[in-house]
N, C-alpha and C positions, 0 to 999 in steps of 0.2 A: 611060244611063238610071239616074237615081236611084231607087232602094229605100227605100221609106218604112214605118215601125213600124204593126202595124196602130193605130187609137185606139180606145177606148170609155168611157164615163163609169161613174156607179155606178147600178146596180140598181134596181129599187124596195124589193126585200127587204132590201140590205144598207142601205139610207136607215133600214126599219123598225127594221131589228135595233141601227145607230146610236142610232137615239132612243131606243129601248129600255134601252141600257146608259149614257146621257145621263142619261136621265129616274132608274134607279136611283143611281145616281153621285151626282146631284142630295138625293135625298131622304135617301141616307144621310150627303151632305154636313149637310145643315138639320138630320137629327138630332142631328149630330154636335156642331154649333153651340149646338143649343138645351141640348146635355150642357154644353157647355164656359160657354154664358152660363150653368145652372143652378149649374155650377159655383164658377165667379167669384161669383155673389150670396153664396153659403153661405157660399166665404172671407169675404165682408167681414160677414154677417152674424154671423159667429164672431169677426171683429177688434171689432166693436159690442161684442158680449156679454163679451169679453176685457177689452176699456177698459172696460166699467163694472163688471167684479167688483173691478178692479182699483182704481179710485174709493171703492166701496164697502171695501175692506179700509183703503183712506189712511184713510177718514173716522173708521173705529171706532179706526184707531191712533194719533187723534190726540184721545185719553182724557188728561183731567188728574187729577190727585188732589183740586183745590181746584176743584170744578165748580159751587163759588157764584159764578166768572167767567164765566159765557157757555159750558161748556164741561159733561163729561160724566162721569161716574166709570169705572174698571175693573170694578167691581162690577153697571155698569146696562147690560152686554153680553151681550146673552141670547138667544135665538130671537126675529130680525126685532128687534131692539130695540138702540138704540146708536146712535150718533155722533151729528153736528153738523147735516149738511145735510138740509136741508127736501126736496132732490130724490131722495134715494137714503135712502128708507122704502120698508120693504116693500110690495108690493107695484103698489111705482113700475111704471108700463110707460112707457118709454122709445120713442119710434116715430122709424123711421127707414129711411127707402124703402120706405115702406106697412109695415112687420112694428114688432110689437109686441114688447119684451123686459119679461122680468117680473120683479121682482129678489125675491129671498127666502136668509137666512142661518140655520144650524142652529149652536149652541155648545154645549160638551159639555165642565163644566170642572172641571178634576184638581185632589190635592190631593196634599203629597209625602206618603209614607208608606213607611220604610226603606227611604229613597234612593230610591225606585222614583216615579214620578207613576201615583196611581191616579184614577179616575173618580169622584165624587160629585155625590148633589142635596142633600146635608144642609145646610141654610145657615147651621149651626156650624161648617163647617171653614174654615181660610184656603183659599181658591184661588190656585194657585201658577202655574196655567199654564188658558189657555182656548183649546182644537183649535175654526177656527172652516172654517167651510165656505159659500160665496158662492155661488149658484148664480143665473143668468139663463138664464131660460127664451125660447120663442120658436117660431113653426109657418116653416119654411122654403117654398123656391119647391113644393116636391112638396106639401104640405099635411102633412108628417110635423112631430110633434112633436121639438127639440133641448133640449137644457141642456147649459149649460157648468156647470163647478164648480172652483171655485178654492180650497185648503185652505190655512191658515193658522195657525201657532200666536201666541198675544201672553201675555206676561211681565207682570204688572204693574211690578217694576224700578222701588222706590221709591226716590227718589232722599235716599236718605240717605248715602251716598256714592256718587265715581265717578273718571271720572280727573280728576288732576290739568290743572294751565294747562299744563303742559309736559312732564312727567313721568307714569311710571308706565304698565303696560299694558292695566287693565282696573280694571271698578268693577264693579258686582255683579253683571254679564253675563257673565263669565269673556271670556277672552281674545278680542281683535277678530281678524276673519279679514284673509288677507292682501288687501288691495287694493293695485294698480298704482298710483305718481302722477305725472302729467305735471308733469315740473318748470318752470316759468313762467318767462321771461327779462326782464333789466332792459329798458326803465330803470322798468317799470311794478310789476314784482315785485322783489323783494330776498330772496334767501334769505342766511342769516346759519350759517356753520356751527359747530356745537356743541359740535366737539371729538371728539367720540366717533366720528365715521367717519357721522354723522346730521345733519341742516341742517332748519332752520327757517324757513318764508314764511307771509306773506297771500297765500291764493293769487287771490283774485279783486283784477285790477287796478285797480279803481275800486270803495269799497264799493257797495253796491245800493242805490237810495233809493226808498223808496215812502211817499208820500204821500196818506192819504183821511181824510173823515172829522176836520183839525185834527191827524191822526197821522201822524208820521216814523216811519220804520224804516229804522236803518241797518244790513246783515247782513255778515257777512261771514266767513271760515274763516281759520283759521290753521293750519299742518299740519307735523308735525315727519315728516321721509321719510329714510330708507336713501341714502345720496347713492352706494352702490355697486350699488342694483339698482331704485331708486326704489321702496322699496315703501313704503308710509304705516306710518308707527308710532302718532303720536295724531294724529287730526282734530277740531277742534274749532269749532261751530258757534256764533259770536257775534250775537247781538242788542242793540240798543242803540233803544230806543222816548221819542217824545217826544209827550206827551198833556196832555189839558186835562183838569183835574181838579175837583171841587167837596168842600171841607173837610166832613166829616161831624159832625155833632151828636153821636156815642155813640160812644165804645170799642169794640175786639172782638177776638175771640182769630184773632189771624193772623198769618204768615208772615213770618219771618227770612231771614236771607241766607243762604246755604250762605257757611262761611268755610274757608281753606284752611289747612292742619296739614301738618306733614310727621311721619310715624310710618316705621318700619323702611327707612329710607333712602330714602325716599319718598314724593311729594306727593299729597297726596289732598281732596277737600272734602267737609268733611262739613255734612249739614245740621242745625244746632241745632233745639231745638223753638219752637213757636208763644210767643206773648206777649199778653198784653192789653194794646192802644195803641192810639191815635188811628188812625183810618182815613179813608180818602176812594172817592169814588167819581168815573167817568169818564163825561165829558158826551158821548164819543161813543155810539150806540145800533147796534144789529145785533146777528150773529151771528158776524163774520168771524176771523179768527185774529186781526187787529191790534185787534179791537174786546175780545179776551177778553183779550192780551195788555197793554192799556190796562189794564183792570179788572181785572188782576194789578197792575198799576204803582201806582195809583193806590190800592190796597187795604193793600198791602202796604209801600210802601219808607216805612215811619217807624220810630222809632226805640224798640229795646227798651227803652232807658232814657231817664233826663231828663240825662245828661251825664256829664262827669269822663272817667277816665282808661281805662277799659273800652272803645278805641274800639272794638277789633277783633269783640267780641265783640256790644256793644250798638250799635252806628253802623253806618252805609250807607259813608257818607263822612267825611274831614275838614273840611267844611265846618260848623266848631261852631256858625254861626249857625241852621243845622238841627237843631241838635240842640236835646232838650225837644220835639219832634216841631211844629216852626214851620215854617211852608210859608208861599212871600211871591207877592205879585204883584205887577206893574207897574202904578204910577197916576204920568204921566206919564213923568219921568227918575227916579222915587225909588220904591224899594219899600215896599211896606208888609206890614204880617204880614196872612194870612189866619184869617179866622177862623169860626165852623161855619157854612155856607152860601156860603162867600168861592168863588170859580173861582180858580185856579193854575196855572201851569203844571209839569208834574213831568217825567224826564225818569232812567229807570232802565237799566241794563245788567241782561242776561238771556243764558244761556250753554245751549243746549240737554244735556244728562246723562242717560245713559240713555233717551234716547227722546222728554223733553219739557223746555220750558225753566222755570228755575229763576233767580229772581232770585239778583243777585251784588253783592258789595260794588264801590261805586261805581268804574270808571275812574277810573287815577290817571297825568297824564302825565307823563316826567319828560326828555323829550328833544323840538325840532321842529327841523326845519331845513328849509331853500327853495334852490332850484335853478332852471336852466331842466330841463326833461323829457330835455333829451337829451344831459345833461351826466350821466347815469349809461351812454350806451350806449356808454364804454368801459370795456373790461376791468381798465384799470388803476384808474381812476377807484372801480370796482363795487369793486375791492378794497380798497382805502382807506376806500370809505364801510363796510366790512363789519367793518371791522378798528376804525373809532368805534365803532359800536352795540356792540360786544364792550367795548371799552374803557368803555364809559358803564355796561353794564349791570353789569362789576366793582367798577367806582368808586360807584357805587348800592350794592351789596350790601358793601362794604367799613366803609362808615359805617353800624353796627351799630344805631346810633339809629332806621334807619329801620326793626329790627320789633321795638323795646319798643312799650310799647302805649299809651304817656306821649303824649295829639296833640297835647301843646304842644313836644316833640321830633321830631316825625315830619314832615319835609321832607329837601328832595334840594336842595342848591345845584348846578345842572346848567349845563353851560359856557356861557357868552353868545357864543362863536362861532361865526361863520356857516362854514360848510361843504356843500360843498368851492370853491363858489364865494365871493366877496367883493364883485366886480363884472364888468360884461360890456359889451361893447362891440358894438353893431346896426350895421350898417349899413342904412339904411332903404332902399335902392336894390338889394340886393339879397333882403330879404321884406317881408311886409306884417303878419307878427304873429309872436308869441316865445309859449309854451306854459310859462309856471312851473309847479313841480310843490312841493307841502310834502309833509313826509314827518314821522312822530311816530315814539314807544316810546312803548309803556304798561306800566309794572311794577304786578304784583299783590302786595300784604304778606301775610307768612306770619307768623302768630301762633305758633307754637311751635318753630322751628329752634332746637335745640338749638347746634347749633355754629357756627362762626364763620360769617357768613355770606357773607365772602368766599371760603371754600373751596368753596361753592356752586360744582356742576357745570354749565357753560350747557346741558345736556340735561336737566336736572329746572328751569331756573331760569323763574318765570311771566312772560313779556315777551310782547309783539304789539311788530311793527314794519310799520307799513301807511301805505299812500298815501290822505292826510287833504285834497289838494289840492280837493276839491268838498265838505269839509265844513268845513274854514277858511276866516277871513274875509281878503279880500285889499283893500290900499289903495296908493293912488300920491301920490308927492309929488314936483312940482317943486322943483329947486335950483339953476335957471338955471346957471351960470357955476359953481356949488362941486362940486369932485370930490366922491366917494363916502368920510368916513371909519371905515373898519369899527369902529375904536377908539373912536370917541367915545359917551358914554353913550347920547347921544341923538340920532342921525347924523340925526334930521329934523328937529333946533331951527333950521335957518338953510334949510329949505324950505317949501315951500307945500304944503297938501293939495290936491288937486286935486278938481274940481267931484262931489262925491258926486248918484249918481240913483238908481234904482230898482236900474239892471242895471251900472253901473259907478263908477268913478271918473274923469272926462275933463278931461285937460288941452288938449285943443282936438286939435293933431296926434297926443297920445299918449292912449290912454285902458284901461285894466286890468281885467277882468269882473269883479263880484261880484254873479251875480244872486241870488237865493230859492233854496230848496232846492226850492221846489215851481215853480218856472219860471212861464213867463207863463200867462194863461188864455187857452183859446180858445173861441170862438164855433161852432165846429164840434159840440162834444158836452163836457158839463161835465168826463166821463171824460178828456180828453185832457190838462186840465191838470194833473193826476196822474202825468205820462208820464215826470218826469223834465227835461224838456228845458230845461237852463241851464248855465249855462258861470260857470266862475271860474280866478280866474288867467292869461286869455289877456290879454297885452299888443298891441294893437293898432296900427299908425301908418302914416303914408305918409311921404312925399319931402321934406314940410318938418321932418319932426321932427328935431330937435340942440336940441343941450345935456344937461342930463344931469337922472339923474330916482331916485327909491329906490321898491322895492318892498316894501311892508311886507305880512308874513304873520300874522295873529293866530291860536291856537288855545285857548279856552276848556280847562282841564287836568283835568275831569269829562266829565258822562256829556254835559250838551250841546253840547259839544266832538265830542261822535263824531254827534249827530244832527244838526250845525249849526244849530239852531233857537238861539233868544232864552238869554240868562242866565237861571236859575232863581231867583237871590238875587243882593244887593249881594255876596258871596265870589263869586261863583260869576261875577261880571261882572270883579272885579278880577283874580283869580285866573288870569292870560292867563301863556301864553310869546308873545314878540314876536320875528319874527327878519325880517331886513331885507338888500335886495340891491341894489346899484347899476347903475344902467344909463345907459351912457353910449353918448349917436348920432355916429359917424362923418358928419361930415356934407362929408368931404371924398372921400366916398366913389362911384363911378362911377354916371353918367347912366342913359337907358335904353338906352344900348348902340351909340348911333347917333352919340354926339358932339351932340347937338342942342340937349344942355339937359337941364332936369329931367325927371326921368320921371315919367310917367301912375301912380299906386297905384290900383287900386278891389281892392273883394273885397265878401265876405258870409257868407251862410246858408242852409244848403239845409235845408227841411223835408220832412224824408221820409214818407210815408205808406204803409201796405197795406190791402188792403181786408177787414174783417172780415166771416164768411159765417157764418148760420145751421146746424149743424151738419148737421140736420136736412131743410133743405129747401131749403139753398142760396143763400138770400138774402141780398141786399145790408143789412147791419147798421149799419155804420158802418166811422170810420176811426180805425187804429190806427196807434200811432208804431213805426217800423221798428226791427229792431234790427241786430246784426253781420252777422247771416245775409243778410237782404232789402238789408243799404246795400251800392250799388256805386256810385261816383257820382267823373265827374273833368270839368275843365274844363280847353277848350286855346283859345288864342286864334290868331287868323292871322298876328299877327306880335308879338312881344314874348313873354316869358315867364309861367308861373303856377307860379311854385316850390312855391305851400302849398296843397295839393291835397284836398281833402276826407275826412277821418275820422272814425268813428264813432269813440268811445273813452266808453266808460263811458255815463253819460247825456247828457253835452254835445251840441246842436247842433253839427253838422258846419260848418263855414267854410272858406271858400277865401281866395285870395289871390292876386292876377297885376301882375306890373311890366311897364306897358307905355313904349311909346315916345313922348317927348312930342308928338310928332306921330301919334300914333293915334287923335284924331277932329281933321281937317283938310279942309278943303276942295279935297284933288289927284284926285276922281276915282278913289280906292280906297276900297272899302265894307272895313272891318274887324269882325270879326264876336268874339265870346267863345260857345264854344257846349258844353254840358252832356250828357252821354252817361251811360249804365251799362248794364251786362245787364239786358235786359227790363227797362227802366222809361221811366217818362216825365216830361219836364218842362216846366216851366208856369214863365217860358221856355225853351226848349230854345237859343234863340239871343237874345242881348244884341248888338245893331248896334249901328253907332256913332251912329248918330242915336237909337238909344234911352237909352245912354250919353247923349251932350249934352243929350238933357233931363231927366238926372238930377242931383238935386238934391246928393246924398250919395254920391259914386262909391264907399264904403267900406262903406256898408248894402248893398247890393244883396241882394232877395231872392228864392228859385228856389224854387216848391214839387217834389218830384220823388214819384210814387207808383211805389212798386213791385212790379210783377207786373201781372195782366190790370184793367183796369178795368170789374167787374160791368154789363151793361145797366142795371139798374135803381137803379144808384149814384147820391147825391146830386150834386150840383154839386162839381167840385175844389176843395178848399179853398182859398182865399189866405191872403198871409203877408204879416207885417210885422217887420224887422229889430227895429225896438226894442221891439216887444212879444210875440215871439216867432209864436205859432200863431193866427189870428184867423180 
């Protein structure tokens, strides 16, 4: 007989007493929740209030002295009173997931008195220093009243001096605090070292171009760093502005160049005073930094004198048909002078100093060379080029002629060879395009170095050495049958230019980018043609290209030289370096891999997009050009190769490139496909068949739009794209 456990179920009471401790469980769960959502809103209500004091402090810090530009004095920052933007005045309320933020600022400003900063409201004293306090208000999920407050002290830090191009440690801020710096690797940066145990770069690999409004701005940093613990010694923030101008009817007392001196073993710029002279004003309108930065350009860069040997002191630049304060424009192929009411183009360098930027005497360049891009990514290579830019910048300062002040002396005969390449040999069966890269110096003249100025230490000496490859002009020339000779004066008298358009130069199988600085326009939103998106310098071709071809690089040796826009004068058009590289196609070079025959070349252009959102309220706004961060993007094909695989780099359009098999669109009953991937994004096509292939016209245009990240519901139509005119 089996023995069985007695059984029984549960209760009614212990059922009760379960729900019971359920039921509390429960509610003190939901309270527990509704803490943690009340929570979470006040963090982000508090990050709100954070980013916009923080807004608010940019906007009051970016106070000029000359605020007859669009811009705002140190003196007109007061309680609720100061900066630029039209949305951060007092009592702005800011709304953002239902709650209102309220902005309001209290200033309370000192003045020195024996050493000490004391307080005053007498408005006879200088104020030396202004304690400012930001506060955004706001009623949280409880109904309780919050304020954030943000304190702030601001310097006026007139720039009447500051550091130096290269040298020195501080200008009238006393000494820079230590910052860390990432030091940047070839082929796209070059650091150049100084001697001292310290090395010198640009450290942004592609200067920055923005484009609105008829205005260029090229920016970009030069940075001298500790090469034994990376710490930055001088950082230096350059500008370079190309605007439309209109010549003025009347004189007026305005603004000189800071020029650079060297006094107790050290370089400094100091700023001379004001002048009475011809003035202009800037046909761009707003309020925006490049609009007040124009109407600094435009006000400002003429000349203290009417000419002669004073350049340093009375000139922008050596362009003496400038000088006597003549401004030219373009009517047809010839300039002509402007005169009061004339439009011009002008086209100034500005150096940020103490805190705001300051126009500079004009960019002067004295070195270019051209390359392919990835003919600095060896080591030995990067040492050779590093060991010219030294050698060039001594040989410069050796010839003493170059800082008398005499500008019928003042030139640099700088070497006419190409370095470190001469000529290059493609094979077109193994890529679909080649990446040149130009690269410049710019040496700045010191008006009073007392001593030799070859004994010049390269740690004080003023130079920039930066990658100019998207703001030089690039051109190709056929030379059928004649090798490349580096030696000849003029290595493209016995070649053809090849077909000039809008975005290249094309010899039919070869063709060389040279678009606008401002890139194509698109149809999508006026904004986007602003975005940067153009390519120069990429050499293109497929499977028939042979024979051999020169690559010419021009760079204008002023300031429109750094913004790539138009020549400003007949000097200023002649006034080029030219350096030139030869390219010659293997064209005994391997099939597509199969023994078959020639192989298949296509490729193209990815346009990348993200989707812009309402801060606010979350909405679909429009579309923006992607940058490093948003592009991921590669292409594989099912059989054949895609050696040249998609990258952002600077502003350029991304392109691809795949060698396929001459057999890969045929009629065997194999679909071959090319198909476009990236994290979280999408593309429009994501797959290229081979029957879509066959009915394309241009197997080398091919074009992919790709947006990156979620596509908002209420988003417009995906944009299309078109290879030869970029965004449409």
């Amino acid at each position: 007989m089996t023995l069985r456990k007695k059984q029984r179920g549960f209760g009614l009471i212990e059922v009760l007493i379960a729900a019971l401790v359920i039921g509390l469980g429960i509610a003190a769960l939901t309270r527990l929740q509704g803490d943690f959502l009340k929570a979470t809103s006040s963090t982000s209500q508090r990050e709100v209030a954070l980013k916009l004091a923080h807004a608010k402090l940019d906007d009051l810090r970016s106070f000029s002295f000359d605020d007859g530009v669009g811009g705002f004095d140190f003196a007109d920052i007061a309680n609720n009173a100061g900066g630029r933007s039209d949305e951060l005045t007092a009592g702005t309320n800011v709304v953002y997931k239902s709650h209102n933020f309220a902005l309001s600022w209290q200033v309370t400003d000192y003045k020195l008195e024996g050493g000490a900063y004391v307080a005053t409201t007498d408005p006879a004293d200088t104020v030396e220093q202004k304690a400012i306090v930001v506060n955004v208000s706001w009623t949280d999920a409880n109904g309780r009243s919050q304020t954030l407050s943000l304190p702030y002290t601001l310097s006026p830090t007139n720039p009447d001096t500051g550091t130096a191009s290269s040298g020195g440690a501080a200008g009238l801020a006393g000494d820079s605090p230590t910052v860390a710096h990432q030091d940047a690797a070839a082929p796209d940066v070059i650091d150049i070292d100084l001697g001292d145990g310290s090395k010198r770069e640009t450290s942004k690999p592609l200067p920055e171009v923005e484009s609105k409004d008829g205005i260029v701005l090229v920016q970009f940093d030069s940075i001298n760093f500790d090469n034994g613990d990376d710490q930055k010694i001088v950082q230096e923030d350059n500008l370079t502005v190309s605007c439309n101008c209109e010549k003025s009817l009347t004189s007026a007392d305005t603004n000189n160049p800071v020029q650079l001196k060297w006094a107790d073993s050290e370089l400094y710029w100091e700023q001379i005073g004001t002048s009475v002279k011809p003035t202009g004003t800037s046909l761009a309108t707003g309020t925006s930094q490049a609009v007040a930065l124009c109407n600094r350009c435009c006000a400002d860069h003429f000349d203290a004198g009417s000419g002669g040997a004073d350049r340093l002191e009375n000139h922008y630049s050596y362009d003496s048909g400038r000088w006597g304060n003549k401004r030219y424009y373009l009517d047809g192929d010839a300039f002509r002078e402007a005169n009061a009411g004339d439009a011009y183009l002008e086209a100034c360098r500005l150096m940020r100093i103490n805190g705001h930027y300051v126009l500079m005497p004009d960019w002067q360049q004295v070195n270019q060379e051209v390359m392919t891009r990835n003919h600095l990514a060896s080591t030995a290579t990067v040492a050779e080029y590093q060991t010219r830019v030294e050698t060039i910048l001594k040989d410069f300062a050796s010839q003493s002629k170059n800082y008398e002040t005499d500008p019928e002396d003042y030139e640099y005969a700088a070497s006419t060879a190409n370095f470190p390449q001469r000529s290059i040999i493609i094979s077109p069966f193994t890529s679909t395009r080649t990446q040149f890269m130009g690269r410049a110096i710019y040496v700045d003249p010191i008006e009073n170095y007392g001593d030799s100025p070859s004994s010049m230490p390269l740690n004080a000496y003023p130079f920039h050495e930066i990658n100019n490859t998207l703001l030089a002009d690039w051109a190709l020339y056929d030379c059928g049958s004649s090798s490349f000779n580096a030696s000849a004066s003029d290595p493209t008298s016995s070649c053809t230019l090849c077909t000039k358009s809008t975005d290249d130069y094309d010899c039919g199988d070869v063709a060389i980018s040279n678009q606008p600085v401002a890139g194509s326009k698109s149809a999508v939103a006026d904004a986007d043609y602003y975005q940067g998106y153009y390519s120069r310098g990429e050499l293109t071709y497929n499977t028939s290209a042979s024979g051999n071809f020169i690559v010419k690089v021009t760079s204008r040796k002023s300031n429109s030289g750094v913004t790539g826009t138009g020549p400003i004068s007949q000097y200023d058009a002649d006034t080029v370096f030219e350096r030139f590289i030869g390219v010659a196609f293997d064209a005994d070079g391997e099939d597509g891999g199969d023994g078959s025959g020639t192989a298949l070349t296509v490729g193209g252009r990815i346009f990348c997009y993200t989707a812009a959102l309402d801060n606010k309220t979350g909405a679909f706004e429009g579309w923006t050009s992607c940058d490093k961060k948003t592009f991921s993007a590669s292409v594989t094909s099912s059989i054949g190769d895609c050696p040249d695989q998609p990258v952002l780099q600077g502003s350029a359009t991304p392109s691809f490139g795949c060698v396929l098999p001459a057999d890969w669109i045929a009629d065997d009953g194999v679909d071959n496909d090319l198909t476009f991937a990236g994290s979280g994004a999408t593309f429009t096509p994501s797959v290229i068949s081979e029957v879509d292939l066959a009915g394309t016209a241009d197997k080398e245009k091919l074009c992919v739009v790709m947006i990156s990240g979620a596509i908002p519901a209420d988003a417009s139509e995906i944009p299309n794209c078109s290879y030869d005119s970029g965004k449409k």
